[in-house]
C-alpha positions as CSV (number, residue, x, y, z in Angstrom):
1,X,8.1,-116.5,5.1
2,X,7.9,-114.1,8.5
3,X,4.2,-113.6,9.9
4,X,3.3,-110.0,10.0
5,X,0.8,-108.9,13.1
6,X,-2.0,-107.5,13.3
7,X,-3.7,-106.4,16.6
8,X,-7.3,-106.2,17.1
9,X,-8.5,-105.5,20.5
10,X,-6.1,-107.4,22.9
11,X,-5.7,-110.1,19.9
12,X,-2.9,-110.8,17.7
13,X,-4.1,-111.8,14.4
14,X,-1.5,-113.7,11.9
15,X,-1.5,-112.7,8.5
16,X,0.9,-112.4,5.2
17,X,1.0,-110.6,2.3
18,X,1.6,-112.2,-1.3
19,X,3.7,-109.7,-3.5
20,X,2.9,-111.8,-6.5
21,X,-0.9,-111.7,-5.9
22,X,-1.0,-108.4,-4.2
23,X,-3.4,-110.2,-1.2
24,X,-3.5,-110.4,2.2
25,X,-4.0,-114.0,3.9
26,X,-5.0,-113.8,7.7
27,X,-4.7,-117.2,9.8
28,X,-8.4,-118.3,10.4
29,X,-8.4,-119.6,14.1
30,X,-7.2,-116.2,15.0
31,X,-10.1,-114.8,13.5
32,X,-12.4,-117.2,15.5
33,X,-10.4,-116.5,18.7
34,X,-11.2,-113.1,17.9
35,X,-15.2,-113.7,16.8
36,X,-15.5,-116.0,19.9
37,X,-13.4,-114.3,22.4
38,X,-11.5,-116.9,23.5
39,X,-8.3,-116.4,25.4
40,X,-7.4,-120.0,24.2
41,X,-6.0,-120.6,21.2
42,X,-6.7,-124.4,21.5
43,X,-10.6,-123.6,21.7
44,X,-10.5,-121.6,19.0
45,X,-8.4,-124.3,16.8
46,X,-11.2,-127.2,18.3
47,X,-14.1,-124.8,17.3
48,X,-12.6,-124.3,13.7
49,X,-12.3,-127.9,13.2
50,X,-15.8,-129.1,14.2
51,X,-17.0,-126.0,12.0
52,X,-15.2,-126.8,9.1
53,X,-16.3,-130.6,9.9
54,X,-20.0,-129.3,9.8
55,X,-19.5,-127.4,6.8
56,X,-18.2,-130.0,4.9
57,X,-21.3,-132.1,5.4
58,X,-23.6,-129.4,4.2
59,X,-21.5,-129.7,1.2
60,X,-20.1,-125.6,1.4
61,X,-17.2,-124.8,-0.7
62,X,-15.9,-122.2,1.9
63,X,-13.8,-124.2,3.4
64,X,-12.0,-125.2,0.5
65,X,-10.7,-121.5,-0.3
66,X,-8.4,-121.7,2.7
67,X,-5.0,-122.2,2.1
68,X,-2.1,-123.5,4.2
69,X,0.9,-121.2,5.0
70,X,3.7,-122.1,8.0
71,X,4.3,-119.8,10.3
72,X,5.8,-119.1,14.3
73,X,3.3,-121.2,16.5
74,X,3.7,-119.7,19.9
75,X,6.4,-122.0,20.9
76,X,8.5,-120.8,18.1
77,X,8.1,-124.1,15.9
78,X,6.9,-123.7,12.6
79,X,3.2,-125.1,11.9
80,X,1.1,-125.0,8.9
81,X,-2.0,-122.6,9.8
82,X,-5.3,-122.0,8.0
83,X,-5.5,-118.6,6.0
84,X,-8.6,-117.1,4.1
């Protein structure tokens, strides 16, 4: 499964497309790099994980709708990422 790109502003934003459910997925810390403007991905990643932590507490189901795809990590390894 190859990531496709898409670029918003000066950010790269991961996504795929399911041909079997006709649905895009997008990679969910590149959307809070995006929201947050930071120019590091690890903030963004640390930022997503103590959200996620909160909303879990509170009990919202948002978080559960995310699903786990791998993709290129920018070292080249493949990693399991976060898509909505």
């Amino acid at each position: 499964m190859e990531a496709n790109i898409a670029i918003f502003d000066k950010f790269k934003i991961r996504r795929h497309y399911d041909e079997v459910k006709e649905i895009w997925y997008f990679s969910v810390i590149d959307i809070l790099q995006v929201l947050t403007d930071q120019s590091d991905y690890q903030k963004a990643r640390k930022y997503w994980n103590k959200l996620s932590e909160r909303l879990n507490k509170e009990g919202s189901e948002s978080v559960t709708i995310c699903h786990r795809l791998k993709l290129k990590a920018a070292d080249m390894k493949r990693q399991l990422y976060l898509f909505l």
